[in-house]
N, CA, C and O atoms as a Tinker XYZ file with bonds, in Angstrom:
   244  protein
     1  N     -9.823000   -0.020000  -39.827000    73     2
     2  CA    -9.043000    0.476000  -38.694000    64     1     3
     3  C     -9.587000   -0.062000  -37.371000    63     2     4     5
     4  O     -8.803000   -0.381000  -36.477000    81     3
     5  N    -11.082000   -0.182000  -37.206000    73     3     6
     6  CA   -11.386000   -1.151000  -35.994000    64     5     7
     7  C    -11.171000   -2.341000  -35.950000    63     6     8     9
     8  O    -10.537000   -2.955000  -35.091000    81     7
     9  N    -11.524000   -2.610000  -36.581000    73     7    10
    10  CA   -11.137000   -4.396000  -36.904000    64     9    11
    11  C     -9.696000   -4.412000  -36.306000    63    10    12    13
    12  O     -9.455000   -4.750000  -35.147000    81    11
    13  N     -8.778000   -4.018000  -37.204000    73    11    14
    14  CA    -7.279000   -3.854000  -36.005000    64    13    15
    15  C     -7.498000   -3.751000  -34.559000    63    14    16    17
    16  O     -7.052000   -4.480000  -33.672000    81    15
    17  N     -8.129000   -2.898000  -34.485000    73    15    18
    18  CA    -8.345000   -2.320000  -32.994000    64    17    19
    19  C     -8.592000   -3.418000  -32.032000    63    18    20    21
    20  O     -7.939000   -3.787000  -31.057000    81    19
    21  N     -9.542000   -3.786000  -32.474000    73    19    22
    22  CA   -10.178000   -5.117000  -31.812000    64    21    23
    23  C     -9.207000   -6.216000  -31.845000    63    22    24    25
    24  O     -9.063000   -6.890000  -30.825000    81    23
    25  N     -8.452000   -6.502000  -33.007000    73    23    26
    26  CA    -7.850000   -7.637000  -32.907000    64    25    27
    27  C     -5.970000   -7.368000  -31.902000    63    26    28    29
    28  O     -5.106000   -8.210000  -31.658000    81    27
    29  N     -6.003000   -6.063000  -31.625000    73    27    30
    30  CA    -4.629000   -5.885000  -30.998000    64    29    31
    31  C     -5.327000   -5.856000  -29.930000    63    30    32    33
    32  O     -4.868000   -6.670000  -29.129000    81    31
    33  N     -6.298000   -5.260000  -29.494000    73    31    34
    34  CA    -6.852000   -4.913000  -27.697000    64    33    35
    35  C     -7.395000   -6.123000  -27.206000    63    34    36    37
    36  O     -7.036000   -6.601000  -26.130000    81    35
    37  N     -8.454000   -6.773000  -28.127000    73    35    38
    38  CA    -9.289000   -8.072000  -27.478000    64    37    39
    39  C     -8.524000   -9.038000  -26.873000    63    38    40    41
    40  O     -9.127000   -9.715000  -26.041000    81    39
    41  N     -7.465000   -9.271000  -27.042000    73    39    42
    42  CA    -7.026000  -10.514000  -25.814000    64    41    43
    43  C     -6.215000   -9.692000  -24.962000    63    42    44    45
    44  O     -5.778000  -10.429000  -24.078000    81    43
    45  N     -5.802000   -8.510000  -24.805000    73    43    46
    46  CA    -5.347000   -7.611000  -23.845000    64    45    47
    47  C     -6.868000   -7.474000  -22.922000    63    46    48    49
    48  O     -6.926000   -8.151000  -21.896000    81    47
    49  N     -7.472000   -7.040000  -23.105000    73    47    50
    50  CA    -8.799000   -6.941000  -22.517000    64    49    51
    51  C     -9.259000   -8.042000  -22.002000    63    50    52    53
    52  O     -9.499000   -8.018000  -20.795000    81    51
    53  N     -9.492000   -9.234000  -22.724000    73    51    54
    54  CA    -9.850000  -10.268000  -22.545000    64    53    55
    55  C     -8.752000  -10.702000  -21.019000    63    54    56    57
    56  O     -9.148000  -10.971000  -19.885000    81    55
    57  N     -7.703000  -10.654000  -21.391000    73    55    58
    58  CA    -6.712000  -11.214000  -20.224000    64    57    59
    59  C     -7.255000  -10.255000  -19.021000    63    58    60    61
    60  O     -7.610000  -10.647000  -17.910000    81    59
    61  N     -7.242000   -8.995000  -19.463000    73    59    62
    62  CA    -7.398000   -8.167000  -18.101000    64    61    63
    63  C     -8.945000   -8.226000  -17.470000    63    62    64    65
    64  O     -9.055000   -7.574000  -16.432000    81    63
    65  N     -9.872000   -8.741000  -17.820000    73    63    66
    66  CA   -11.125000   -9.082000  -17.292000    64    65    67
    67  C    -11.339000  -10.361000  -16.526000    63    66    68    69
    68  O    -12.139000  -10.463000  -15.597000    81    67
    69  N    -10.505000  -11.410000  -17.014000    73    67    70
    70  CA   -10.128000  -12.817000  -15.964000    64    69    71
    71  C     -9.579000  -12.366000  -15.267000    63    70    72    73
    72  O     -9.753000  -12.987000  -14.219000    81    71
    73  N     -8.550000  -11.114000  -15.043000    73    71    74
    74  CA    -7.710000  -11.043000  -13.965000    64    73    75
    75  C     -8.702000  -10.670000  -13.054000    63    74    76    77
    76  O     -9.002000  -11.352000  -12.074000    81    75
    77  N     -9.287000   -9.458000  -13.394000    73    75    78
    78  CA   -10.138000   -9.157000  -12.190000    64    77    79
    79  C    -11.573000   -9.860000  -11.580000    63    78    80    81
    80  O    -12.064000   -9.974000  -10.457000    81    79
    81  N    -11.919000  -10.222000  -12.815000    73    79    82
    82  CA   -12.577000  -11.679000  -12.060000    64    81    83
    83  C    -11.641000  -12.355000  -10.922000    63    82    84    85
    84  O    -11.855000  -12.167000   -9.725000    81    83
    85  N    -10.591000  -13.154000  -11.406000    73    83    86
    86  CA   -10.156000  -13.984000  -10.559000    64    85    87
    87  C     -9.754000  -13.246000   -9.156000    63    86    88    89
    88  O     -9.878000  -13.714000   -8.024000    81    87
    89  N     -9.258000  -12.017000   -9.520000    73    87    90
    90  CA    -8.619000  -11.893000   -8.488000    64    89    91
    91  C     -9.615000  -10.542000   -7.279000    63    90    92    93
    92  O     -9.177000   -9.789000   -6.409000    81    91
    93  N    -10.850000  -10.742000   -7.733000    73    91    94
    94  CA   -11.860000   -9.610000   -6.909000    64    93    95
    95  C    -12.650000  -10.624000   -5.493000    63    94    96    97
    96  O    -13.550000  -10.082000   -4.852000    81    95
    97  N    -12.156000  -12.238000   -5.086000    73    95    98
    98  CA   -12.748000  -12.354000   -4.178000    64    97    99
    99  C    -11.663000  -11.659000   -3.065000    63    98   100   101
   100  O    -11.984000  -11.138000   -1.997000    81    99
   101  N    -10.531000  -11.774000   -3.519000    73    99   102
   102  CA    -9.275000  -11.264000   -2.181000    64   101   103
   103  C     -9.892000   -9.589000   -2.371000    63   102   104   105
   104  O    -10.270000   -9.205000   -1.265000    81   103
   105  N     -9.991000   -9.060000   -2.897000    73   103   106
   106  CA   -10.779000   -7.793000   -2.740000    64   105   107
   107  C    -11.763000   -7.505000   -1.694000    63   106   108   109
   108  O    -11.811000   -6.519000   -0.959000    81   107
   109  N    -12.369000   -8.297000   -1.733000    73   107   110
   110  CA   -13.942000   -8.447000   -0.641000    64   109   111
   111  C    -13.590000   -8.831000    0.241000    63   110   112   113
   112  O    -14.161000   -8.658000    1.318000    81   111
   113  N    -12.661000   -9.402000    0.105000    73   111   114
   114  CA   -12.178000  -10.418000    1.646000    64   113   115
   115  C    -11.389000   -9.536000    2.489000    63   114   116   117
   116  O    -11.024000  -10.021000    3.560000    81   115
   117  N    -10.949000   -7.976000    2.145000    73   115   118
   118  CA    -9.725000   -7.026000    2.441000    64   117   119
   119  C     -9.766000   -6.827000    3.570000    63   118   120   121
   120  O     -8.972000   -7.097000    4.471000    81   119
   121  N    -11.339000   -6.014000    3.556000    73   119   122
   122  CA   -11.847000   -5.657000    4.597000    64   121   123
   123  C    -12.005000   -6.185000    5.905000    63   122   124   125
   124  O    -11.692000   -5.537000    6.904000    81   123
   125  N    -12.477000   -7.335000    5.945000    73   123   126
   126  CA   -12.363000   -8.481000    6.662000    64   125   127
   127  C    -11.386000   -9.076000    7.286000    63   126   128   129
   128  O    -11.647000   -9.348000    8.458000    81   127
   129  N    -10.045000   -9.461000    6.803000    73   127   130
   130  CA    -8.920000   -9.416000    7.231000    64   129   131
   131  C     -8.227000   -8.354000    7.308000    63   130   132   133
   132  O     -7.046000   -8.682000    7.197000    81   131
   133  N     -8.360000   -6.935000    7.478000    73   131   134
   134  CA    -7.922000   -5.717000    7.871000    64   133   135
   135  C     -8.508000   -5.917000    8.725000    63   134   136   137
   136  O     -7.920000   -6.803000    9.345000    81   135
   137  N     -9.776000   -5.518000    9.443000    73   135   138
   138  CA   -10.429000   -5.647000   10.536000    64   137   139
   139  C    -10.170000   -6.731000   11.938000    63   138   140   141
   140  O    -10.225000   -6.610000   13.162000    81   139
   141  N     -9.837000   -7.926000   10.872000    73   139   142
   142  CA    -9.099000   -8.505000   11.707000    64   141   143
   143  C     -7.690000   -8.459000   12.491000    63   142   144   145
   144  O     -7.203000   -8.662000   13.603000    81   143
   145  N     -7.465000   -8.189000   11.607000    73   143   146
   146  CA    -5.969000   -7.590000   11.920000    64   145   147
   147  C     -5.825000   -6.644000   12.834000    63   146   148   149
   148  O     -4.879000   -6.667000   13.622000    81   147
   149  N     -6.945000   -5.495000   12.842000    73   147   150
   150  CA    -6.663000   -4.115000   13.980000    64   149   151
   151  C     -7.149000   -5.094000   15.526000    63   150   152   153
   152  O     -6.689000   -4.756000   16.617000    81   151
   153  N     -7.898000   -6.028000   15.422000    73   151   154
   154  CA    -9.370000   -6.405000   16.578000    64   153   155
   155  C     -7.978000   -7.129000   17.256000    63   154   156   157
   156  O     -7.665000   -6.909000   18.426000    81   155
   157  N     -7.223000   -7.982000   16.403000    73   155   158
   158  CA    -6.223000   -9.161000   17.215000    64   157   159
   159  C     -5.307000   -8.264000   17.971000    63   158   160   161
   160  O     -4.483000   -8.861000   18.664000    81   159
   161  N     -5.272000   -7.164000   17.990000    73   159   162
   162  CA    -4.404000   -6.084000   18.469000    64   161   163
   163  C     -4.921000   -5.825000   20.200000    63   162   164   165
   164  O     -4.195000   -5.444000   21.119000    81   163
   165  N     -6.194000   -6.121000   20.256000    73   163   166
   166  CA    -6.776000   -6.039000   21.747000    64   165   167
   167  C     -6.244000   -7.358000   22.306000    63   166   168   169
   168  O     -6.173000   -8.489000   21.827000    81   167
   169  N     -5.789000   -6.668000   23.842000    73   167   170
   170  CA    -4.363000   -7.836000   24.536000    64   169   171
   171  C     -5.965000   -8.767000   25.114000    63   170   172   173
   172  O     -5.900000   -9.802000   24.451000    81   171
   173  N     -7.127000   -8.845000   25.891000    73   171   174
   174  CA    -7.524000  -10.189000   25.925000    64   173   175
   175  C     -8.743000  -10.857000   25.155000    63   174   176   177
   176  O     -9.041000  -12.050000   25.202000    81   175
   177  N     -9.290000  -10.016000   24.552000    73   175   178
   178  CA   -10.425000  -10.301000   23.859000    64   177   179
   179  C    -10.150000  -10.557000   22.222000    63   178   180   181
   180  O    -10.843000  -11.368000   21.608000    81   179
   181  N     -9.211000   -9.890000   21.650000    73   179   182
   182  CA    -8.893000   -9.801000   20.793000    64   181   183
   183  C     -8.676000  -11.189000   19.478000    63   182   184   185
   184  O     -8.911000  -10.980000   18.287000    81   183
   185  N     -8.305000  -12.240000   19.900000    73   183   186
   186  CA    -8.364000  -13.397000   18.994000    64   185   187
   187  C     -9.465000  -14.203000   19.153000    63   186   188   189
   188  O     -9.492000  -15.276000   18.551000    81   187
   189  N    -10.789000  -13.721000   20.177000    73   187   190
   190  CA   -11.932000  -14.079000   20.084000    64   189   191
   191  C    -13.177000  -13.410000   19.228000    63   190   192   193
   192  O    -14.013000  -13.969000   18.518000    81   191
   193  N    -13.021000  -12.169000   19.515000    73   191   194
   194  CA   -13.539000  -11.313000   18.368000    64   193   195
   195  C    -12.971000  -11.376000   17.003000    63   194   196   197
   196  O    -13.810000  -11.124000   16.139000    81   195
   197  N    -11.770000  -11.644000   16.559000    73   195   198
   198  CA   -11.468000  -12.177000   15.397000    64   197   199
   199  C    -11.956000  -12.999000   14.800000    63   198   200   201
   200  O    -12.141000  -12.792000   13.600000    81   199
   201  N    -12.253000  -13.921000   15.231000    73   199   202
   202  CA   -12.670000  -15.032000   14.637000    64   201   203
   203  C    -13.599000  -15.222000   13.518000    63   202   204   205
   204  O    -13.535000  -15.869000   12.472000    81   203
   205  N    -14.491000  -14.453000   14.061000    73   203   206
   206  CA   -15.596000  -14.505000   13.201000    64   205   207
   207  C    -15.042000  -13.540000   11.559000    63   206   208   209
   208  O    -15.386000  -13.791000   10.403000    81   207
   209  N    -14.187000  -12.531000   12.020000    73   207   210
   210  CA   -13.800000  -11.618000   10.880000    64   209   211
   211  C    -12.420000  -12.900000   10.315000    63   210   212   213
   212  O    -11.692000  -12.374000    9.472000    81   211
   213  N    -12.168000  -13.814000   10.520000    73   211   214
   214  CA   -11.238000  -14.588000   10.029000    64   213   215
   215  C    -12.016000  -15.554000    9.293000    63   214   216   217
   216  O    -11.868000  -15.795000    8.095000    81   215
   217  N    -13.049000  -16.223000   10.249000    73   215   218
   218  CA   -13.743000  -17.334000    9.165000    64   217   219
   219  C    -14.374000  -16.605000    7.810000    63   218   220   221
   220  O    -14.223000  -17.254000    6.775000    81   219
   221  N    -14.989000  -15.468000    7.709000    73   219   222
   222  CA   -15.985000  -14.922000    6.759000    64   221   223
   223  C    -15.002000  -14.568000    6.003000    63   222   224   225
   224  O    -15.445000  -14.041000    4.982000    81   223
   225  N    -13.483000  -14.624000    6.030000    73   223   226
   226  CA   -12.585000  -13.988000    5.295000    64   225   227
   227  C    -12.064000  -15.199000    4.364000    63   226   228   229
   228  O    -11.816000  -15.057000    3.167000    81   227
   229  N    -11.936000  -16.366000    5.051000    73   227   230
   230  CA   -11.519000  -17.636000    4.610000    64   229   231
   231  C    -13.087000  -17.773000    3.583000    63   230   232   233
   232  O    -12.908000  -17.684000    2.369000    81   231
   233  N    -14.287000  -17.944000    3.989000    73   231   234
   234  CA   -15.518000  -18.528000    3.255000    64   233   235
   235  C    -15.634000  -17.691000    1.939000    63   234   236   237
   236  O    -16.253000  -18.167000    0.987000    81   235
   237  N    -15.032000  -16.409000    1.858000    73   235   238
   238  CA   -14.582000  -14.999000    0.921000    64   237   239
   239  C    -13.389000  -16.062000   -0.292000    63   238   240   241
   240  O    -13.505000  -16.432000   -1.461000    81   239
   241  N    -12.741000  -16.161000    0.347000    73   239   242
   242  CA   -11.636000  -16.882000   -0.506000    64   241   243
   243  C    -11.799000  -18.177000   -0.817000    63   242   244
   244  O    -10.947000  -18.764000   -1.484000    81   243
């Protein structure tokens, strides 16, 4: 009965562990481009203080 188990779940599992591998640097990077996003909102400083939360977001991805 495990042996089944394993052989119906393991490439379900298997698929769903590359996903989140692949897809956990845009995760880390969220924060970063959220932050950016509120900072570009300040009318003169605002796309200068970004920057830095934009590059570390790009070097993330």
């Amino acid at each position: 009965m495990i042996q089944l188990m394993r052989r119906r779940w393991g490439p379900a599992a298997l698929l769903l562990l590359a996903t989140i591998g692949l897809g956990g640097c845009g995760v880390v990077a969220l924060p970063f481009r959220a932050t950016s996003a509120v900072v570009k909102v300040v009318p003169v400083a605002g796309d200068v203080v970004a920057a830095p939360f934009d590059a570390t977001a790009a070097v993330i991805d």
